[in-house]
N, C-alpha and C positions, 0 to 999 in steps of 0.2 A: 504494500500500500504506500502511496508515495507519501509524503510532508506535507503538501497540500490538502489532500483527502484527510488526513488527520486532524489538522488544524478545521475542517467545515468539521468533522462531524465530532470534534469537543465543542464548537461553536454550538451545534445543534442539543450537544449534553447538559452545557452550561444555560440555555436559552430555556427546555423544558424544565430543569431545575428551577428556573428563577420564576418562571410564572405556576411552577407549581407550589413557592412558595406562597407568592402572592394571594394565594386565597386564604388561608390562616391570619394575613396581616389584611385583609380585608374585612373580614369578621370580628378581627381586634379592634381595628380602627369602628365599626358599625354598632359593635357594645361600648365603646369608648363615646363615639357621637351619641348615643345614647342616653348614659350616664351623667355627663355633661349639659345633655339638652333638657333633664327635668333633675328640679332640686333634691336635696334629699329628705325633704319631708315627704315627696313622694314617693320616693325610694321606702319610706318605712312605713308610710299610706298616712301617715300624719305631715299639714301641714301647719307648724307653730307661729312661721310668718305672717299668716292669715287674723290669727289671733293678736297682732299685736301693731296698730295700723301707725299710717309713717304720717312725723310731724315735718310744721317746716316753724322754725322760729328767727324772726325777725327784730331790729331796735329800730327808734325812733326816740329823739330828742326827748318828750313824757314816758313812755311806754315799751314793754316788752309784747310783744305779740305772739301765740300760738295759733297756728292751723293745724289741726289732725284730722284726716281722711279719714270719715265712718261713713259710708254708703249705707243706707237701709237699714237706719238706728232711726226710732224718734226722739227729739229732746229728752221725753220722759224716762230715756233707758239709762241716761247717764247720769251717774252724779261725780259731783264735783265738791273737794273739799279738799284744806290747808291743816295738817300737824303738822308743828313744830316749822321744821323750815322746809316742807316740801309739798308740793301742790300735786294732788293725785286725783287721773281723774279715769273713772271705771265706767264700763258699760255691761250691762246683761241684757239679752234678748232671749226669751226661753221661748219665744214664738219657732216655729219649724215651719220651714218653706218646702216641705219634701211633698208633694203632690198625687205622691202612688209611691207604695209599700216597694211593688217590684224593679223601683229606678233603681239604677246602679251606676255612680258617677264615676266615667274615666278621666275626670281632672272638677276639681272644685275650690276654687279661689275665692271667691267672696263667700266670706262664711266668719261673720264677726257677731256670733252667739257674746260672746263674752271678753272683756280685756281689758287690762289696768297699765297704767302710764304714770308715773309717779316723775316731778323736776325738783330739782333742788331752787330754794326760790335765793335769792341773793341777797343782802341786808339794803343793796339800794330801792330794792321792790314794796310797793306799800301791800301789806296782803289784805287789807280790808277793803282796799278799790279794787276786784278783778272781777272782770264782767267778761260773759259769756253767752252764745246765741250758737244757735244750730242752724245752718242755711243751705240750701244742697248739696247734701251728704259731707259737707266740713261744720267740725266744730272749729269756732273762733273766740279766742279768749283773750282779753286785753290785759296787761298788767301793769297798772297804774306803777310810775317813777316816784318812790318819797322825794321832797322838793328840793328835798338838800345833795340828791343826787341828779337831780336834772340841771343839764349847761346852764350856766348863767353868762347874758351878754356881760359881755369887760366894762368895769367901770372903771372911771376916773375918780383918785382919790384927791380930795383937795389938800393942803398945807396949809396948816393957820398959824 
């Protein structure tokens, strides 16, 4: 057999080797995309994220602001209240939206039966001004500034 004829057919050895690998690392890679592609509170058929919805907290010169995302809460499920130095605020819904016994959800994200949120309030915060309102599916809560922590414009002091 000459060198030539050899060198094609280890070409041909090495070519079937290599896509014969190829499908084990495509099935690794397709559980891998998998695993990746859904969190792992679905991985363990629990999702905790769900339970616990996302704030966004902002300043302004008076006030501290919270918005927290509750979708399909009424005002009445929440309460709201301050020990010590922290402002906690909880939801319970023990309504059930399930429609028929024999559903069986393959993915369920909104699902805020129940959940608590507790901030640390800061000594600049007056805690007897915070006010709170419910408005399409955000709660909004404002956190009044004690006065002695809100900017004061600069003055001028005179010399006598």
């Amino acid at each position: 057999m000459s060198h030539r004829c050899k060198k094609i057919i280890n070409l041909k050895i090495i070519n079937m080797n290599f896509t014969k690998s190829k499908a084990p690392a495509n099935q690794l890679s397709n559980v891998l995309n998998e695993v990746f592609r859904t969190n792992f509170g679905e991985l363990i058929n629990t999702d905790h994220s769900a339970r616990r919805p996302s704030v966004n907290i902002f300043e302004d010169e008076n006030a501290f602001g919270i918005e927290l995302a509750a979708p399909g809460l009424k005002k009445e499920d929440f309460t709201i209240k301050v020990e010590k130095d922290q402002l906690i605020i909880s939801a319970s819904n023990e309504e059930s939206h399930d429609t028929g016994k024999n559903k069986k959800y393959r993915r369920k994200e909104f699902n805020f039966t129940s959940f608590k949120r507790s901030f640390h309030l800061s000594d600049e915060i007056n805690s007897e001004k915070i006010e709170a309102k419910y408005e399409n599916g955000i709660l909004y809560l404002t956190l009044d500034k004690k006065e002695e922590a809100k900017e004061k414009e600069p003055r001028t002091i005179s010399i006598s």
